[in-house]
C-alpha positions as CSV (number, residue, x, y, z in Angstrom):
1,X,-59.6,37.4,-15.2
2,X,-57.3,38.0,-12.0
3,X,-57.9,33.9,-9.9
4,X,-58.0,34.9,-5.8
5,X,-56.2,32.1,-3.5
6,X,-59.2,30.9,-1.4
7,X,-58.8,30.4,2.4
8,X,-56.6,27.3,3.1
9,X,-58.5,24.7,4.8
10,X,-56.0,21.7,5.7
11,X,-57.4,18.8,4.8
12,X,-58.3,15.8,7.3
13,X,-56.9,12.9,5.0
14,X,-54.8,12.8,2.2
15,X,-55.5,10.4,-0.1
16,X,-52.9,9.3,-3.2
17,X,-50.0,11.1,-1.9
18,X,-47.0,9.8,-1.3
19,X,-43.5,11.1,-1.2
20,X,-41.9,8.9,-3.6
21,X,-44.0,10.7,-6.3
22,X,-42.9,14.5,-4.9
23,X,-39.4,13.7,-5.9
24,X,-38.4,14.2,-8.6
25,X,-36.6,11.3,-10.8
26,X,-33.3,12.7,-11.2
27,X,-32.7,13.8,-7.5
28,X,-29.0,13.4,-6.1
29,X,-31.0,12.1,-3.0
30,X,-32.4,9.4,-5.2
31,X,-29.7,8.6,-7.2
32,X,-27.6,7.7,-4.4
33,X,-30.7,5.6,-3.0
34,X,-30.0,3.7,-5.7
35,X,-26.3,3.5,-5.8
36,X,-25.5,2.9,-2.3
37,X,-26.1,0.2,0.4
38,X,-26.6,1.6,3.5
39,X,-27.7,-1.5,5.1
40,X,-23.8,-2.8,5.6
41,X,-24.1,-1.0,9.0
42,X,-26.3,-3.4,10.9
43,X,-23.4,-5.7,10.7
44,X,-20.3,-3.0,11.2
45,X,-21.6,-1.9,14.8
46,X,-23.4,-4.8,15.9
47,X,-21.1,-5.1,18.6
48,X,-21.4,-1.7,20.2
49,X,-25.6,-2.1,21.1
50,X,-27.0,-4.3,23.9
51,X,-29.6,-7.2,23.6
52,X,-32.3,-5.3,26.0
53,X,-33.0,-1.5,26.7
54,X,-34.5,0.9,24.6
55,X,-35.0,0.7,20.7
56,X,-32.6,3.0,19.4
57,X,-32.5,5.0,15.7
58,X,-31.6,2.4,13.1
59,X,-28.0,2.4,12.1
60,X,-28.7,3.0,8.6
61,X,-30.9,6.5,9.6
62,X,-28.1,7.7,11.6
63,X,-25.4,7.2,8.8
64,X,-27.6,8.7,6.1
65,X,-28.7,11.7,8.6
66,X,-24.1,11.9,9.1
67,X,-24.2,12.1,5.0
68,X,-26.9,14.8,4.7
69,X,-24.9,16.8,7.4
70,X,-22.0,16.9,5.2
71,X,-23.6,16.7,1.3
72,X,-25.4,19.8,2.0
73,X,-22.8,21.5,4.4
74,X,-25.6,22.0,7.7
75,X,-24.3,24.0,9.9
76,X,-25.4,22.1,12.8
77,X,-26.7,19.0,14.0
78,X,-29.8,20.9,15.8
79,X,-30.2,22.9,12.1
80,X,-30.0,19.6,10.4
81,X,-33.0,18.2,12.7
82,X,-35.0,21.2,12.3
83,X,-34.7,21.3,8.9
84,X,-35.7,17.7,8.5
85,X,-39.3,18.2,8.6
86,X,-39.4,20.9,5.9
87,X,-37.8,18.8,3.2
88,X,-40.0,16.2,1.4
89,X,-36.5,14.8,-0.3
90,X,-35.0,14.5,3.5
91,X,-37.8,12.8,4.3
92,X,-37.7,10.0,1.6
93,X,-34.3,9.2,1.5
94,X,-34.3,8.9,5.2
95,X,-37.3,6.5,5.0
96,X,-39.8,8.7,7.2
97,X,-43.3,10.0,6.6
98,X,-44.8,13.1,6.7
99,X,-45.8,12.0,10.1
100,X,-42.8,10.6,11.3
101,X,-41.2,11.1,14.6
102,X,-37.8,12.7,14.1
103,X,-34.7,11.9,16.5
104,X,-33.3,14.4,18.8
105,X,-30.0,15.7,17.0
106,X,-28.1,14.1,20.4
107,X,-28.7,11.0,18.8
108,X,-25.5,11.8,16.1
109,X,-23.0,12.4,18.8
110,X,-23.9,9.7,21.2
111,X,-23.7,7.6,17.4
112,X,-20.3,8.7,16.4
113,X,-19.0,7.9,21.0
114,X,-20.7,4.3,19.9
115,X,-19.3,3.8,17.0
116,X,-16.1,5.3,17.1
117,X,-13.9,6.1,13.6
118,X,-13.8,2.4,12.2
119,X,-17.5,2.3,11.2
120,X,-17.0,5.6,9.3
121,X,-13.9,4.3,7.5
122,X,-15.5,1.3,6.5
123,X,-18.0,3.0,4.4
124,X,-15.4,5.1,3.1
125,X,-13.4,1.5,2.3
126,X,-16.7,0.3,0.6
127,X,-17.4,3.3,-2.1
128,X,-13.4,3.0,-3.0
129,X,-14.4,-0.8,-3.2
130,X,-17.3,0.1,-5.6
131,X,-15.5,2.7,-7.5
132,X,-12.4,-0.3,-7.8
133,X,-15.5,-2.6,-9.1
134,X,-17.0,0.1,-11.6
135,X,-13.9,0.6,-13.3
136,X,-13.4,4.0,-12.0
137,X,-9.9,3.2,-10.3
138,X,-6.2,2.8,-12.3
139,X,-4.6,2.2,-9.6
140,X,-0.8,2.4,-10.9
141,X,-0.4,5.8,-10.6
142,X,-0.7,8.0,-7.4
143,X,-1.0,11.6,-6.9
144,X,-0.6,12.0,-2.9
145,X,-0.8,15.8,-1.3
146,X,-1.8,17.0,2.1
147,X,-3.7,20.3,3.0
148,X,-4.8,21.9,6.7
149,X,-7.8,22.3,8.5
150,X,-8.5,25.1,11.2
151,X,-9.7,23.1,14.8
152,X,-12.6,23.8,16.1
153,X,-11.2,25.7,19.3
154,X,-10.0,29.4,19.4
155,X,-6.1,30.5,19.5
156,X,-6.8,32.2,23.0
157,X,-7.4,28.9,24.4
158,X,-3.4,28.4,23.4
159,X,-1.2,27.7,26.5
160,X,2.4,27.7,26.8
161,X,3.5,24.3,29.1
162,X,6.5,26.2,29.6
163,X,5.0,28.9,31.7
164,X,2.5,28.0,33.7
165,X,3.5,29.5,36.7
166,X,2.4,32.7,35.8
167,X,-1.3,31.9,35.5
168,X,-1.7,32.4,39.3
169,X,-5.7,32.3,39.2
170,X,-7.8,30.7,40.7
171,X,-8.3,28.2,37.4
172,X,-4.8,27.2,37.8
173,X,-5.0,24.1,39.7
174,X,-7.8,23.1,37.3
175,X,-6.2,23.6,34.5
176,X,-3.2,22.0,35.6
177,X,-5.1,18.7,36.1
178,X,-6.5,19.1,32.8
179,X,-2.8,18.9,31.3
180,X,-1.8,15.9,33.3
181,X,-4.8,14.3,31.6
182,X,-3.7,15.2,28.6
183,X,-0.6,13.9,28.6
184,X,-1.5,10.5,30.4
185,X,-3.4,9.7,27.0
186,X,-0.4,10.6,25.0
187,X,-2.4,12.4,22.1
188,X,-0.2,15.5,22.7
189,X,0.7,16.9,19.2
190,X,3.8,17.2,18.2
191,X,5.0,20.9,19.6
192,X,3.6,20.0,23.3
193,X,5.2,23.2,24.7
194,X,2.1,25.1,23.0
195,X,-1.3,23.5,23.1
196,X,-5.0,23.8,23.4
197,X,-7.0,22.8,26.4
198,X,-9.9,22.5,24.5
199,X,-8.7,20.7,21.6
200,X,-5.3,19.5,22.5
201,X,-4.8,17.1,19.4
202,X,-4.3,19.6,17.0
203,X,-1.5,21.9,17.0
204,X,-0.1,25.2,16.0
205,X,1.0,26.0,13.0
206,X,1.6,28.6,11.0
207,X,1.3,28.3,6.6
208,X,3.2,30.7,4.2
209,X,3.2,34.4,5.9
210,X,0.1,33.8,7.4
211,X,-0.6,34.0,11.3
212,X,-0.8,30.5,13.7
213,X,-3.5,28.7,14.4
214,X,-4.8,25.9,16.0
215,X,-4.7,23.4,12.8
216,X,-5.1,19.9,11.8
217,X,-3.7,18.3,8.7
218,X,-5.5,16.3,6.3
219,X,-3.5,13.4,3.8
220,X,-4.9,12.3,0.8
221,X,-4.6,9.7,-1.7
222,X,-5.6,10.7,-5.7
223,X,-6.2,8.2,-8.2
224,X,-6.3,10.2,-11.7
225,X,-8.7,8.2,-13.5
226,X,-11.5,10.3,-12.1
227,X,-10.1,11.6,-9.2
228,X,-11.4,8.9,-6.8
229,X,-9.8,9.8,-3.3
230,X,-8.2,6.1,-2.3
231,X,-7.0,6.7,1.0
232,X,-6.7,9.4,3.4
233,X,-5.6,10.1,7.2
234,X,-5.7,12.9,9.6
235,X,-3.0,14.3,11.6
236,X,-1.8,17.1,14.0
237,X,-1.0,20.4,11.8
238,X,2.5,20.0,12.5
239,X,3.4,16.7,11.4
240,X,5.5,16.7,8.4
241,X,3.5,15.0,5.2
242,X,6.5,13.3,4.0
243,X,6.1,10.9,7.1
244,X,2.9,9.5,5.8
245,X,4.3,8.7,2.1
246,X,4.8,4.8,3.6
247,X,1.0,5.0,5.1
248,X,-0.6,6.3,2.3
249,X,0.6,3.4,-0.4
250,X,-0.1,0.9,1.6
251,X,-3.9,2.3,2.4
252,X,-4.5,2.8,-1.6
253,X,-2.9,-1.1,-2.0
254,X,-5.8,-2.4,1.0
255,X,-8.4,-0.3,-0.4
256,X,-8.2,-0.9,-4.4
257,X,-6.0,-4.2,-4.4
258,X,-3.7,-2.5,-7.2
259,X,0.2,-2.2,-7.5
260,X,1.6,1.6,-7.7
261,X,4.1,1.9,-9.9
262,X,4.4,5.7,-10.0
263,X,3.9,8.5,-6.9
264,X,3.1,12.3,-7.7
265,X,3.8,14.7,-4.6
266,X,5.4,17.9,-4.3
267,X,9.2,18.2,-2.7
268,X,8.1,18.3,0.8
269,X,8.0,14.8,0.2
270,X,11.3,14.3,-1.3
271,X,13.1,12.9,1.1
272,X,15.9,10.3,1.6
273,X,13.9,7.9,3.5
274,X,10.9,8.2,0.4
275,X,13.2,8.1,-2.4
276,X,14.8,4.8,-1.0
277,X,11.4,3.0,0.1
278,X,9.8,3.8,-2.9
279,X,13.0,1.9,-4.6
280,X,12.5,-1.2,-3.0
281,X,8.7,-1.4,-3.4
282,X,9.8,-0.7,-7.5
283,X,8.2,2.4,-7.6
284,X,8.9,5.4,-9.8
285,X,8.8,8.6,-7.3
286,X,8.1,11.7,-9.4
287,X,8.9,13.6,-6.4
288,X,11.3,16.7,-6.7
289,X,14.1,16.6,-4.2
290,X,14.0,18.5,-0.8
291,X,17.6,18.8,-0.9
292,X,17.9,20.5,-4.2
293,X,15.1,22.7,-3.5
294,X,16.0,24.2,-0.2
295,X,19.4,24.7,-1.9
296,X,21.0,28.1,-1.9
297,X,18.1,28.6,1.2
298,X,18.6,30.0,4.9
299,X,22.3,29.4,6.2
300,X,23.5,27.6,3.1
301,X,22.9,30.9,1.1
302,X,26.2,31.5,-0.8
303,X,27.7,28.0,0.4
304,X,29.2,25.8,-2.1
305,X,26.4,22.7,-2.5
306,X,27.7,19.1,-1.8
307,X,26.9,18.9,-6.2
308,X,30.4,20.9,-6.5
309,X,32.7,18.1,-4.5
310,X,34.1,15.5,-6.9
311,X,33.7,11.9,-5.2
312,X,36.6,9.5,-6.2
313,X,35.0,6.0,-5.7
314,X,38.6,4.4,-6.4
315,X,40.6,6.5,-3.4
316,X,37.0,6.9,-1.3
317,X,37.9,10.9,-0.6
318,X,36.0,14.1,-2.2
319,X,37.5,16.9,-3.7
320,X,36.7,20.8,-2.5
321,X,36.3,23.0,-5.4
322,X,40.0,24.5,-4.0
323,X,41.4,21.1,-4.9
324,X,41.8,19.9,-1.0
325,X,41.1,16.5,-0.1
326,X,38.2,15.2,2.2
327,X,38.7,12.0,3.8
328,X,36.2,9.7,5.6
329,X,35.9,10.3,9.5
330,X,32.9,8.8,11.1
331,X,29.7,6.8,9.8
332,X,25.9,7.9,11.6
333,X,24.4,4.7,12.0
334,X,21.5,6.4,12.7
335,X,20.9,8.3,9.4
336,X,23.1,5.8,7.3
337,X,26.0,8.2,6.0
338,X,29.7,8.7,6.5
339,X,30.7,12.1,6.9
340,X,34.0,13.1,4.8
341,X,36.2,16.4,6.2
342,X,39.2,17.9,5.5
343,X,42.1,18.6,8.2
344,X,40.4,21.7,10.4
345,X,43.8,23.5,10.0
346,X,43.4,23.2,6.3
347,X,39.8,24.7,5.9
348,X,40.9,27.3,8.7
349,X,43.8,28.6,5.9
350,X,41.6,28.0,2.9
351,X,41.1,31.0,1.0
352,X,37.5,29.6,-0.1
353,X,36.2,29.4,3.1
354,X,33.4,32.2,3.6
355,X,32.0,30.5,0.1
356,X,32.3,26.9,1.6
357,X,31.8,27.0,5.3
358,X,30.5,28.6,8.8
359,X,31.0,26.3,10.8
360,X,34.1,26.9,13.1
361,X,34.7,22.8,12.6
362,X,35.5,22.8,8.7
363,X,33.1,21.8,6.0
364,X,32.4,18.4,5.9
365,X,30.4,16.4,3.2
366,X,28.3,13.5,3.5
367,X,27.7,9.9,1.4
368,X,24.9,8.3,2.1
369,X,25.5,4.1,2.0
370,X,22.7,3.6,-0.7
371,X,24.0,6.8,-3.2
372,X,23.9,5.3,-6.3
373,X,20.2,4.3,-5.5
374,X,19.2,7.8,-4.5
375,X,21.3,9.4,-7.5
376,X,19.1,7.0,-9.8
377,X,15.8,8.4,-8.2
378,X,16.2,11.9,-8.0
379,X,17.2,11.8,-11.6
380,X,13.8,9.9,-12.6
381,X,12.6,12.3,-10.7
382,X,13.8,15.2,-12.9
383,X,12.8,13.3,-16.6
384,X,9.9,14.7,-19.3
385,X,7.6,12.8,-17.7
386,X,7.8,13.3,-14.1
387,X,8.3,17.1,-15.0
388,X,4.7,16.6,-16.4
389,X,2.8,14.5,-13.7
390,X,4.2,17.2,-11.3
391,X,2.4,19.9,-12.9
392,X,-0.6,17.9,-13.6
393,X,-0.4,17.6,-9.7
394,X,-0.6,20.5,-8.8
395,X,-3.7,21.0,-10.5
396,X,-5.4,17.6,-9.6
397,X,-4.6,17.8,-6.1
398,X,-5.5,21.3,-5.4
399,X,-8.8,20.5,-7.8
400,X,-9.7,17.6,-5.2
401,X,-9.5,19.9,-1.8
402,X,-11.0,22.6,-3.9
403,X,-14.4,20.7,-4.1
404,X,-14.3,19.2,-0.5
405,X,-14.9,23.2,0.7
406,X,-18.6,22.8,-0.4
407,X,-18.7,19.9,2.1
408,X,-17.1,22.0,4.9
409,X,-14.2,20.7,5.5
410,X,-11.6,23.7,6.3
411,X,-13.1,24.5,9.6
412,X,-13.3,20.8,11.7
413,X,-16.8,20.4,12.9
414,X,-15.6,19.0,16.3
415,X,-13.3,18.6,19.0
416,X,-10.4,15.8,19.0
417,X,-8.9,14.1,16.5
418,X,-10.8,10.6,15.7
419,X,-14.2,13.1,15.6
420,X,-11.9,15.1,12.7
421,X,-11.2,11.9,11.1
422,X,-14.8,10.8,10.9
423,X,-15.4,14.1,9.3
424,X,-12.9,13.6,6.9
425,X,-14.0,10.0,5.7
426,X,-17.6,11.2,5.4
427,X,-16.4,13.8,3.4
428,X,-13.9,12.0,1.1
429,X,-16.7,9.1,0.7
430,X,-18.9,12.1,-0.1
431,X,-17.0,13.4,-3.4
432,X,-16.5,9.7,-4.2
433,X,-20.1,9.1,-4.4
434,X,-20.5,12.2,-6.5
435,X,-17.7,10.7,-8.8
436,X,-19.7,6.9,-9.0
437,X,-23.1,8.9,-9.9
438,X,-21.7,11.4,-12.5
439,X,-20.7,7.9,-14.1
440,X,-23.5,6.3,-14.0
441,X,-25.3,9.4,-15.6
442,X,-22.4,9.3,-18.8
443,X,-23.1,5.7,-19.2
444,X,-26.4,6.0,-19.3
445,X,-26.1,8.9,-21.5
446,X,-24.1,6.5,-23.7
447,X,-26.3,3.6,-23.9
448,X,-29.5,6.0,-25.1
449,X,-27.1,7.5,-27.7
450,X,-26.4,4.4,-29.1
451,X,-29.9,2.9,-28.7
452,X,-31.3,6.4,-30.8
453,X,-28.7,5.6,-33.3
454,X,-29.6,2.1,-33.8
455,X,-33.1,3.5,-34.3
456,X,-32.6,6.4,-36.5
457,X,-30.8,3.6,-38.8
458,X,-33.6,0.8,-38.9
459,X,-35.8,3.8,-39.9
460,X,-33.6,5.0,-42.8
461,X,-34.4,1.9,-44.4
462,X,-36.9,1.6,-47.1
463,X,-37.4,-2.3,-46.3
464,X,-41.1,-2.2,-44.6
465,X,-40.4,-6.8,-44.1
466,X,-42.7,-7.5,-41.1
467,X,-38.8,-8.9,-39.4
468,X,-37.6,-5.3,-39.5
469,X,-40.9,-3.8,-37.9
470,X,-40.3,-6.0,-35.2
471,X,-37.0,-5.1,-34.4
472,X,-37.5,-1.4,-34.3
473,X,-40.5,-1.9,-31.9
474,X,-38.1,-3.8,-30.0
475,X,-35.5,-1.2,-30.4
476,X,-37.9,1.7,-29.1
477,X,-39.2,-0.3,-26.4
478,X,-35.7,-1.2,-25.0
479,X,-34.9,2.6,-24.9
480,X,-38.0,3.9,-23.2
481,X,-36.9,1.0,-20.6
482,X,-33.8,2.8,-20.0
483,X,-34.4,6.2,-20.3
């Protein structure tokens, strides 16, 4: 027989419901209830609230309401408060009722002003802490990348410092003051001829054949274990990540408390300055060399490389592949090299010249002081085995930013840089989390495997000895506890 839905008729009181029973038991929402400690927060910005005024939202609301903004990608903060009241999970893990009052969604941004960035990091600091503690951390290897993030301002808002003078409007003067702000707070990115008024932190820049935009850049800190994310920084789009090699090993070393031994990256960060740090900390760069890879690139297309001059450590001269000798001229104190050249009359006869040089001065070749140190690290750097953890890289690397786009984190979700980097701790923490309860789940899994099999094997037994009853009701009862 066909039921008909009767007229709803809301009831007054409601009696036996609560919302811990209309979630489920194997909610994410729950699980990380139960795996992190939100409470830290009272202490971390304790500082930044008064002793008198009004009550505000508790500190531990307003970091779980930052987490639900990012775990489920909301759009907005207003769409995240809206929303609120329709979701019974919401509502539990945040610790409200059905009843409950909920905040206005100004309460987030006037959080993050109060706050500022170092609250945010040190929950990011504390999940690598508990990952380090769960055994989820090596620590002795490193895989380090960096990857771009659109700002949150449009390219039309792009002005050129350098011209100025032709915006002859009546927002000139305005806009003018705006720059001179800008630049007394020294947050300029690096290519300050072209930036944004409304987001003048990030920069422009351009990737591959693709057009410029207004772009930050994101560095990040692998641990291959399980792909825990051990440090991370945001900078303008234009820095160069091979800058932030020295940052990024000394982040992981405060955040896990572990000696690297080896460092994955790709050859942007193959530097000089890299190759030689990473020497005296004792640590293996598997890093291809920038050198050897822009080689036969650009101008030097066609141009003997400095590989075919023979060095003649006795005599302290090179050789030119036409047999002419190069002798030392000067020494760069700055950049540590001497610089070796032939006579300019010499090159200007030589009959090699279009294959060695373009310069009107004479090809000259340089040495750098610590040679036989760099020589010794770009060939580790070539080996089986840093062949290997370089193409591992590229997948574990690219795998990591891969699953921070369901967290939203191509597109920044605000203006200014230390908003961007409060975005990106929240969402590193975020995937960390994820990587502490998938962990749980597998040793849980585990443990009920091996309880089952302890079972199965007291039943196989024919003995029916009161002593073995006993232990398989034990046995049964200790794994209904844990499952």
């Amino acid at each position: 027989m066909m039921g008909r839905q009767p007229k709803l008729q809301h009831k007054l009181f409601l009696t036996g419901f609560t919302l811990e029973k209309r979630i489920r038991k194997d909610h994410i929402l729950r699980k990380i209830h139960h795996t992190i400690d939100f409470e830290f927060i009272y202490q971390e910005v304790a500082h930044t609230y008064g002793l008198k005024g009004n009550v505000s939202v508790p500190p531990p609301v307003i970091l779980k309401l930052m987490l639900l903004l990012v775990l489920y990608n909301v759009r907005s903060e207003r769409e995240l408060m809206d929303t609120i009241p329709e979701r019974l999970d919401w509502l539990w893990f945040l610790g409200y009722e059905l009843d409950s009052e909920i905040p206005h969604h100004s309460v987030l941004s006037k959080a993050r002003a109060r706050w500022g960035v170092n609250a945010f990091k040190r929950f990011f600091e504390r999940i690598v802490e508990q990952c380090v503690e769960a055994g989820l951390v090596d620590g002795s290897k490193l895989f380090i990348d960096a990857s771009l993030i659109d700002a949150n301002a449009s390219n039309n808002s792009v002005i050129d410092t350098h011209s100025l003078k032709r915006y002859l409007n009546k927002g000139y003067r305005r806009l003018e003051e705006r720059l001179d702000e800008i630049e007394a707070t020294k947050t300029t990115p690096a290519n300050c001829r072209h930036l944004s008024p409304t987001d003048p932190d990030a920069s422009v820049t351009r990737q591959g054949s693709g057009k410029s935009k207004l772009r930050y850049k994101t560095h990040r800190a692998v641990d291959p274990k399980r792909e825990v994310i051990t440090a991370t920084a945001v900078t303008p789009g234009s820095v160069n990540e091979g800058d932030l090699l020295t940052q990024m090993l000394d982040a992981h070393h405060a955040h896990t408390k572990r000696n690297v031994y080896t460092v994955v990256a790709d050859s942007r960060y193959g530097t000089i300055e890299n190759y030689l740090n990473c020497s005296d900390r004792g640590i293996a760069a598997h890093i291809p060399s920038l050198e050897e890879t822009q080689r036969g690139s650009g101008r030097k297309r066609g141009i003997f490389s400095t590989g075919e001059f023979t060095y003649h450590p006795d005599t302290d001269t090179f050789t030119c592949p036409a047999g002419h000798t190069l002798r030392r001229r000067s020494y760069y104190k700055s950049r540590h090299h001497y610089e070796y050249k032939a006579p300019p009359e010499i090159c200007a006869s030589c009959e090699l010249r279009d294959q060695c040089t373009r310069s009107k001065a004479g090809r000259s070749v340089k040495r750098h002081v610590r040679h036989d140190e760099l020589t010794r690290m770009r060939t580790r750097a070539t080996s089986r085995k840093a062949k290997r953890d370089i193409k591992t890289r590229q997948h574990l690397s690219e795998r990591s930013f891969a699953q921070s786009t369901r967290y939203g984190y191509k597109r920044a979700r605000w203006r200014r840089r230390w908003r961007v980097e409060i975005q990106d701790f929240l969402i590193c923490a975020t995937q960390n989390i994820m990587v502490l309860i998938k962990e749980s789940k597998e040793r849980i899994s585990k443990s009920n495997a091996q309880v089952g099999q302890a079972i199965r094997t007291l039943g196989a037994t024919g003995d029916h000895h009161p002593f073995i009853s006993v232990i398989r009701r034990l046995f049964r009862q200790f794994a209904m506890a844990v499952i």
